[in-house]
C-alpha positions, -999 to 999 in steps of 0.1 A, spaced: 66 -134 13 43 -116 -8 49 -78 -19 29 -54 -40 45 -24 -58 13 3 -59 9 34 -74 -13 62 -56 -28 98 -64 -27 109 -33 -51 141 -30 -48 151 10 -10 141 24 -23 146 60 -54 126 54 -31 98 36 -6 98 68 -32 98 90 -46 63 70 -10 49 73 -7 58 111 -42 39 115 -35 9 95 5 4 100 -2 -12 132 -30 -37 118 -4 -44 90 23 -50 111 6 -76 136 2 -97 111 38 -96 97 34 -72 72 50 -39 63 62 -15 43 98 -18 22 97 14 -1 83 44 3 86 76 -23 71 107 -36 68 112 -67 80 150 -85 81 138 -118 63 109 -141 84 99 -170 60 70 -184 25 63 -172 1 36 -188 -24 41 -155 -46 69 -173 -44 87 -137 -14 110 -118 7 87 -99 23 109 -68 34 79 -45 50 44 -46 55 22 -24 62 -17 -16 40 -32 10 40 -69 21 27 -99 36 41 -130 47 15 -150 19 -13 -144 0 -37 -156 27 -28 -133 54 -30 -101 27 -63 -116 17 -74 -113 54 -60 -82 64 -79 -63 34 -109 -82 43 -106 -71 78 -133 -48 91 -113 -29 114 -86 -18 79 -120 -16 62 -131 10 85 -100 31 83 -100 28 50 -131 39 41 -124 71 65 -93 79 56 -76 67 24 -111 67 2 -111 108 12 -71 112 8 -66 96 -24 -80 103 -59 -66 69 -77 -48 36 -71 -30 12 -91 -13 -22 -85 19 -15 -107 34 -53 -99 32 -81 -74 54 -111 -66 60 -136 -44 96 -137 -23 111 -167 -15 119 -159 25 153 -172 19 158 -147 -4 139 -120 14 159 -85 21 136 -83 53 
């Protein structure tokens, strides 16, 4: 399993949870999801050199299948409509790789 702990500036809320309705299902065909989710009040430490107002852990079973569902054209579509117009910033914060014996899925 691989997982990715982002960082976003999200600009438009309802734009953003419009993207996520739009590209949850893609995500989730191919075995992928979300495991966190928060908002963000208050930033104690920030080396991005941009607001960070959401985090979140998404994953994949492997590297491959997050490599193909970015380079999808469907996600790209819905990205380009809806996240690029929602959110000001990203930042990958950390990723990892999760033995699936060791998996809290």
């Amino acid at each position: 399993m691989r997982e990715t702990l982002m960082g976003l500036d999200v600009s438009d809320d309802d734009g953003y949870q419009a993207y996520r309705d739009a590209m949850s299902p893609l995500l989730e065909r191919i075995g992928g999801g979300f495991r966190y989710d928060f908002t963000i009040g208050k930033t104690l430490r920030n080396s991005a050199g941009h607001e960070i107002n959401r985090v979140f852990v998404i994953y994949f079973p492997n590297r491959q299948a997050q490599d193909r569902f970015f380079d999808d054209e469907a996600y790209r579509e819905i990205r380009g409509r809806l996240f690029e117009t929602s959110v000001r910033d990203e930042t990958i914060i950390g990723e990892w790789e999760v033995d699936a014996k060791h998996s809290l899925a």
